[in-house]
C-alpha positions in Angstrom: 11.7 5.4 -7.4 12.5 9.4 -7.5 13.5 10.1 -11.0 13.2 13.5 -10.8 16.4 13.5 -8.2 18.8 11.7 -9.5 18.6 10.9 -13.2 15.9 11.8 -16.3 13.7 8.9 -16.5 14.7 7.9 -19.7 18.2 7.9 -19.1 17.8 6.3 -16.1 15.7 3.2 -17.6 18.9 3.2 -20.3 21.2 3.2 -17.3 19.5 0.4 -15.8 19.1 -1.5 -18.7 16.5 -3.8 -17.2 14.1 -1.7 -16.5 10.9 -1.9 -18.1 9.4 0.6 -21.0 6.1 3.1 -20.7 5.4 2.1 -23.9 4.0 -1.2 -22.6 2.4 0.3 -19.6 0.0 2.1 -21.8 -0.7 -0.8 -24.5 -1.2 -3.6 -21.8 -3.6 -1.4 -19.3 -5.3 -0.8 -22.3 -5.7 -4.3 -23.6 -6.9 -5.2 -20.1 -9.3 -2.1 -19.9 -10.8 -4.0 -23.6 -11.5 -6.9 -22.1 -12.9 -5.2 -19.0 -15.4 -3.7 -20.5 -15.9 -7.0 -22.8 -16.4 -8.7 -19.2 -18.6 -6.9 -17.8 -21.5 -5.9 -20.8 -21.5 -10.2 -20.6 -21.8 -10.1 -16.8 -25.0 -7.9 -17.0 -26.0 -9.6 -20.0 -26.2 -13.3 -18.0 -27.3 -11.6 -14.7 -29.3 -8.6 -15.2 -30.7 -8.2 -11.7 -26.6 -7.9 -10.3 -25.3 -4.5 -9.3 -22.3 -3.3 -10.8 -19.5 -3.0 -7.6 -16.7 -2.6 -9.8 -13.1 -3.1 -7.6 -15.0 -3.6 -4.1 -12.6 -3.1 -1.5 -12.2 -2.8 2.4 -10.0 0.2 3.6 -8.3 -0.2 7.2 -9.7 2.1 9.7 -8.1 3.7 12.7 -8.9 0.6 14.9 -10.0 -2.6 13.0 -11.7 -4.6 16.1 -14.9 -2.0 15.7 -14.8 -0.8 12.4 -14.1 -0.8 8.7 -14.5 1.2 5.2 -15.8 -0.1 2.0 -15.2 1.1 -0.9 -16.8 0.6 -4.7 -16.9 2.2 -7.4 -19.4 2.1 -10.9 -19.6 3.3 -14.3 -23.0 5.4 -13.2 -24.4 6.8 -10.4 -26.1 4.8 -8.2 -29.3 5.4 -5.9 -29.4 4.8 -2.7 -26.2 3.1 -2.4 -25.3 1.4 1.0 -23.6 -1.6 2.2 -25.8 -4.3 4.0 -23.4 -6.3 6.8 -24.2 -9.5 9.2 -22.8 -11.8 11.7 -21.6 -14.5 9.5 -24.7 -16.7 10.0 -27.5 -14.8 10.9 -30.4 -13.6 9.3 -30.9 -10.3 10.7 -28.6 -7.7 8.5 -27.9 -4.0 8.9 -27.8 -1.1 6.2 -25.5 1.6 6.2 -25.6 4.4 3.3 -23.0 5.5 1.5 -21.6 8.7 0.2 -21.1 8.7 -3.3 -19.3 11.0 -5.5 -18.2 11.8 -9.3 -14.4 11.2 -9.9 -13.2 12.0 -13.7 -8.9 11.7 -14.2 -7.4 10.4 -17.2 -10.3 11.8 -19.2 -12.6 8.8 -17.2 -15.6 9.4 -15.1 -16.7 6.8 -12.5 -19.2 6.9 -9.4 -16.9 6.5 -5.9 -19.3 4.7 -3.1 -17.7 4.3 0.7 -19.5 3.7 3.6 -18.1 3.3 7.7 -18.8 0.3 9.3 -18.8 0.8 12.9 -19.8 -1.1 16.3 -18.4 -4.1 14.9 -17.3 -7.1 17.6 -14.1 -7.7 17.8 -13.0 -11.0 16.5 -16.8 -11.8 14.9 -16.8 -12.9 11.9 -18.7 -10.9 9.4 -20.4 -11.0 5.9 -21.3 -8.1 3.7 -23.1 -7.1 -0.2 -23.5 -4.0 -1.8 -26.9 -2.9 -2.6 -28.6 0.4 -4.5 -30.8 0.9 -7.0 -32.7 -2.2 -5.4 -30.6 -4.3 -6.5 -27.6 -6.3 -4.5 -24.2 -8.3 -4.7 -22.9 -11.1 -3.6 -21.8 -11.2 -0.2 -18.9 -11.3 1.1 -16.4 -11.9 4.3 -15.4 -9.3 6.7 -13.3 -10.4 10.1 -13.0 -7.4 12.3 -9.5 -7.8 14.5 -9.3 -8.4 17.8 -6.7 -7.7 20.9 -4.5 -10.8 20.0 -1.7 -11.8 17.5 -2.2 -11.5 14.0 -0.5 -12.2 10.8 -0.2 -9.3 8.0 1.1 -9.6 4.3 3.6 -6.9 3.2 4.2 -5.6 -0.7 6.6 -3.8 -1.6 6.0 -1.6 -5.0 3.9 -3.2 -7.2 4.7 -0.7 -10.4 4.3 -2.2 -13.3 4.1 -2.4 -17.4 2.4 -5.5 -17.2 0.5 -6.2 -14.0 -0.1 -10.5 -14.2 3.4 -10.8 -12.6 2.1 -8.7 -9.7 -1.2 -10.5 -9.6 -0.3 -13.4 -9.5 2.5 -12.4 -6.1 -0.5 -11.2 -4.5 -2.9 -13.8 -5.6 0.1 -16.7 -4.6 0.9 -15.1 -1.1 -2.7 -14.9 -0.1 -3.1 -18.0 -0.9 0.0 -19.3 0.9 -1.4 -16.8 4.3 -5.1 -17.1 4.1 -5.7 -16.2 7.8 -3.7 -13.0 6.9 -5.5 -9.8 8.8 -4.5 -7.3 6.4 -2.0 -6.6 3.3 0.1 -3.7 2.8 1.0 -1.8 -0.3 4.3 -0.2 0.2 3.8 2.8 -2.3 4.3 3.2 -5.8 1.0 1.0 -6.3 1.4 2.0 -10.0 3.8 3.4 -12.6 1.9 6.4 -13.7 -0.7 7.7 -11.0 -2.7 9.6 -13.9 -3.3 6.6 -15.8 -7.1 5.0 -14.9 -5.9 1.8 -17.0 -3.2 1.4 -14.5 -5.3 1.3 -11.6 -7.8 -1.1 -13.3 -5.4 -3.6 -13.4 -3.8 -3.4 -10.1 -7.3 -3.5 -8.6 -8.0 -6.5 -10.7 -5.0 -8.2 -9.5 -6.5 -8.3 -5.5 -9.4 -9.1 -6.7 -10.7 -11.9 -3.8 -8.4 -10.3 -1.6 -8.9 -6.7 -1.0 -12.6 -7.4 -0.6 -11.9 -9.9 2.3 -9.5 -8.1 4.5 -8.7 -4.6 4.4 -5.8 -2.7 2.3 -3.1 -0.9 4.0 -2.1 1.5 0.9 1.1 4.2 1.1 1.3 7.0 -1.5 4.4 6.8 -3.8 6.1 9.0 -6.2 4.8 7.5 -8.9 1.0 7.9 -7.9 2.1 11.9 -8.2 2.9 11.6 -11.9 0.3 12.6 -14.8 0.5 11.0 -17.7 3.5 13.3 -19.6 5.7 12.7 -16.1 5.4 15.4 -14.9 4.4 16.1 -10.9 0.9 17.0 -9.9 -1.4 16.3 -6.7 -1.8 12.6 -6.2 -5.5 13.1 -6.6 -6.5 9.1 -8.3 -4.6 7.8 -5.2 -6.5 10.6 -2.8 -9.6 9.2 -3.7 -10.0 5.8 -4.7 -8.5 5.4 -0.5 -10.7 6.4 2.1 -8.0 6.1 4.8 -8.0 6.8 8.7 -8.0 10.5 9.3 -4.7 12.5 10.7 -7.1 15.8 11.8 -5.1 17.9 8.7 -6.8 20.2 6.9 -4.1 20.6 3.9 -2.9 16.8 3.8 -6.0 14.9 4.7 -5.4 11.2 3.6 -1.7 11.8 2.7 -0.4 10.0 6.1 -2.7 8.0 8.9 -2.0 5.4 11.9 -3.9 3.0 12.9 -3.6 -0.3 15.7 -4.0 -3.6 14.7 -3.7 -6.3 17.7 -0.5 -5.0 20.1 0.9 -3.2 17.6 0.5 0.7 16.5 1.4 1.5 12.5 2.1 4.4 11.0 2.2 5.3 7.8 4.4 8.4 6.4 4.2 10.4 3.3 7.7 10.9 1.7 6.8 13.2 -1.3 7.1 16.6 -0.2 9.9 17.4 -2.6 6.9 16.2 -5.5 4.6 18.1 -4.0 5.9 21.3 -2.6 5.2 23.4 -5.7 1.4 23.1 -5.3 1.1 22.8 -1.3 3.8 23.6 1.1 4.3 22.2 4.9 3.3 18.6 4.1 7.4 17.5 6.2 6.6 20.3 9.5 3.2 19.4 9.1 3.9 15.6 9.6 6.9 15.9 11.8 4.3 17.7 14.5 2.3 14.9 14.4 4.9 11.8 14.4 5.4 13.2 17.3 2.1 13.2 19.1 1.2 10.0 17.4 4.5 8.4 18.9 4.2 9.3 22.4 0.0 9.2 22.6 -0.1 5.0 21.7 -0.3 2.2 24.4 0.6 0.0 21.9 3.7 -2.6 23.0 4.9 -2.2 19.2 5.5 0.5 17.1 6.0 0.3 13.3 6.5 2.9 10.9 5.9 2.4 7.3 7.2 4.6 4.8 7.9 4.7 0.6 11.4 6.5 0.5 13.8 4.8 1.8 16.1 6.1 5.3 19.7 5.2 3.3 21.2 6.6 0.5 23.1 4.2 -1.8 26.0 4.3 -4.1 25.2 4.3 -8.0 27.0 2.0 -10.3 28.9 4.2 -12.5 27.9 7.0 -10.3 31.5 8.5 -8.2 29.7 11.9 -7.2 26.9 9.7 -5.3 28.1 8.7 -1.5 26.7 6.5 0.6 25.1 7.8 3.4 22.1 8.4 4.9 19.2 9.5 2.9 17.2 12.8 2.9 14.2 11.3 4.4 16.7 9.6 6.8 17.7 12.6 8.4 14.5 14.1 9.3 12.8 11.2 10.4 15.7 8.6 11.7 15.9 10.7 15.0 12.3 10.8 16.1 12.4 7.0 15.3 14.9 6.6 18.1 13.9 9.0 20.3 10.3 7.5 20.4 11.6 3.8 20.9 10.2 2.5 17.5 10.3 -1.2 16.6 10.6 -1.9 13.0 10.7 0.6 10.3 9.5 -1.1 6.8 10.5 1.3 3.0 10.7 0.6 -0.3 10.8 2.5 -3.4 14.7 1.1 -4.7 13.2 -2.1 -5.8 15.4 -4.2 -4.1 15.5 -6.2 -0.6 18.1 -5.3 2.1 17.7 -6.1 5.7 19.9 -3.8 8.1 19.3 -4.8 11.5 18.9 -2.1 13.8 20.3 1.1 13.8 20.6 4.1 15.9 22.1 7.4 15.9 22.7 6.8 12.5 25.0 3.4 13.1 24.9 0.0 13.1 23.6 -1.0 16.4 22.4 -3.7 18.7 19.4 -2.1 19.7 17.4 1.0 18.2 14.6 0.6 15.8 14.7 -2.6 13.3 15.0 -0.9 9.5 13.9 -3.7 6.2 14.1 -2.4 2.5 11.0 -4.6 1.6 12.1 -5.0 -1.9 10.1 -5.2 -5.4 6.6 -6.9 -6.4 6.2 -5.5 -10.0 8.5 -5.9 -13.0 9.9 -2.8 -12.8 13.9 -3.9 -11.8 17.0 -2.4 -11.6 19.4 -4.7 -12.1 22.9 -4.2 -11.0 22.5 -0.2 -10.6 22.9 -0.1 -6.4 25.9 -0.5 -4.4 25.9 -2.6 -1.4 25.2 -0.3 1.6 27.8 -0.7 4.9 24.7 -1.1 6.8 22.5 -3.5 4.8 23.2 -7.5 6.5 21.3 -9.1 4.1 20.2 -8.8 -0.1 18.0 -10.8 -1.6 19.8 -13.1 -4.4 20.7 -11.1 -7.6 19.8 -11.1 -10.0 16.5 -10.0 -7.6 12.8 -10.4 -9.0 9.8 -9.7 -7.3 9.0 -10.6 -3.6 6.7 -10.4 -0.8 6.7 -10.5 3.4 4.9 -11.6 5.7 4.8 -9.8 9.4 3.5 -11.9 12.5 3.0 -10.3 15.5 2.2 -11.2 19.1 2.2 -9.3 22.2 5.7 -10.0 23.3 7.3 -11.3 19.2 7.2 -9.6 16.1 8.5 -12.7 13.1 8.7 -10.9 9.7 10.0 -13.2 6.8 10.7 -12.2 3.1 9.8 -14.8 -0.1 10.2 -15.4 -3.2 7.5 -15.7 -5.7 7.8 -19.7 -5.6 7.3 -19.3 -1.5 11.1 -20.4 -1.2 12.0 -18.2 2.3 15.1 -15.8 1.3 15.1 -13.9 5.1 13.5 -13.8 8.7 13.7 -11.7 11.6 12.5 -12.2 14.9 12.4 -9.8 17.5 11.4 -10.3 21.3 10.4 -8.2 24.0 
């Protein structure tokens, strides 16, 4: 959520009352960065011929039936680093190097390995192990897409003080959608973007996901903050995602697209206002190439994915606040409709609200299809927004976390919202 534009984030988490406390952010990312450590000195300890592949993870790529990004990181450098990959089966394996490099924020340095899968078959099966320093890891599955329907997992900010309530959504709802192609992370990833501990645990929480099919990660507010709150470049986010190029030279990895099956995603930065006092032209920039991205796919769906969200609510003891539409709204809301887009998915007010489509700024029966994903840490805000004139549905209150599932097919799109428990709370179906 943007603290910096409506309240102080103190007085805001007094406002909401049920918010959670930094305080506990930093003690339980530490206790977990403790027993990390702990972990893995017994790991090498019981195996000493394993390679350290600390949070191994696959990255979607521009077009998933031929291609893919992995990602690892380690405490030390590591020679010849590479990923070996094979047809789930066979005996014959490729190699492909990686390109490592030194990463230090928060005071930490780690070793960042990614390597580019490419001429992958679409719909083959894969498997696939780290390996450098002649030593390997265990392997693993890899499933490039194909040209048909698919099922995707959808999380809305995972922001936490304690991250087991968010490992355990993600660990439940993957479990729940195994033959899920992808998962989506809808922004705001962590609370404090500066703080390594942070990161530790919300890797560990996909752990046995994110290594099987590929992450689909926006950049939040939150992953701009350093660790006194104040603004500064996203740059733990910037690299610990390898993401699809957009051809920028001043925003490379700050906004992508990318096709899965018959539909084209793409996914927009909201945080110029963070980060406009150290790089200007990240909106015009972007705005340029919505544009050519929107009219240059074949794709029978369009979906946009974005942190911010298009409305502007009403604040509980809050008269000066209107409802309306938001900031981001206004810019973007147009080129949605002009460019015939499907669904548009945001987050970043921690709650759910489905609003059916919209266009020109109203309640309509056709235009694009807008969802306010919801929440899937424990940081809440109970009680503090207004129902919107355009939301048709909210999730139950008082809300906790939730998750979404998307299933598309080349002439349906069936998106449904969860509770933790699995108990459905919404569905949308769209045809075409």
């Amino acid at each position: 959520m943007d603290e910096n534009k409506f309240l102080s984030r103190r007085n805001f988490i007094k406002l909401c009352g049920g918010a959670i406390l930094l305080t506990g952010a930093s003690a339980a990312a530490s206790h977990f960065s403790l027993f990390e450590h702990a972990a893995k000195g017994a790991k090498k300890l019981a195996h000493p011929d394993s390679m350290e592949a600390d949070y191994l993870r696959q990255i979607i790529t521009t077009d998933s039936r031929n291609s893919r990004t992995i990602m690892w990181q380690s405490s030390e450098p590591q020679a010849a680093a590479a990923i070996e990959y094979r047809e789930k089966g066979s005996e014959e394996s490729q190699h492909i190097p990686a390109l490592s490099e030194s990463f230090t924020d928060d005071g930490v340095t780690c070793s960042l390995h990614t390597a580019e899968l490419s001429g992958l078959q679409a719909g083959k099966a894969y498997e696939y192990r780290t390996t450098a320093d002649k030593k390997a890891g265990s392997w693993h599955d890899l499933r490039a897409a194909d040209e048909g329907s698919f099922q995707a997992l959808i999380f809305p900010d995972s922001q936490s003080n304690d991250y087991s309530g968010w490992k355990e959504l993600a660990q439940n709802a993957y479990e729940r959608n195994p033959k899920a192609g992808f998962f989506v992370n809808m922004g705001d990833l962590v609370d404090n973007g500066e703080d390594h501990t942070q990161w530790n645990a919300w890797f560990d929480a996909v752990s046995g996901i994110i290594d099987r099919i590929p992450c689909v990660p926006l950049m939040g507010n939150h992953e701009t903050y350093n660790q006194n709150w104040k603004v500064r470049l996203p740059e733990a986010w910037l690299h610990e995602f390898a993401v699809p190029q957009n051809g920028s030279t001043e925003f490379e990895r700050y906004y992508y697209a990318f096709d899965y099956g018959p539909v084209h995603f793409t996914v927009l930065n909201t945080q110029w206002d963070e980060l406009n006092e150290f790089k200007n032209g990240l909106l015009a920039e972007q705005l340029s190439w919505l544009r050519k991205d929107l009219a240059g796919t074949k794709k029978k769906w369009k979906i946009v994915l974005l942190h911010k969200d298009v409305l502007q609510y009403r604040i509980h003891n809050r008269p000066e606040r209107k409802e309306g539409i938001s900031d981001v709204g206004e810019v973007f809301m147009p080129i949605f409709d002009e460019f015939q887009v499907d669904v548009v998915f945001s987050a970043h007010l921690h709650t759910y609200r489905n609003r059916g489509h919209i266009q020109n700024f109203r309640a309509s029966s056709q235009g694009p299809y807008y969802i306010l994903t919801g929440v899937a840490g424990n940081v809440r805000y109970p009680g503090l927004w207004t129902d919107h004139a355009l939301d048709r549905t909210v999730a139950p209150q008082p809300e906790t976390d939730n998750y979404l599932t998307l299933d598309a097919a080349e002439n349906s799109l069936l998106i449904r919202c969860f509770l933790p428990n699995g108990d459905k709370i919404d569905h949308v179906l769209l045809n075409k």
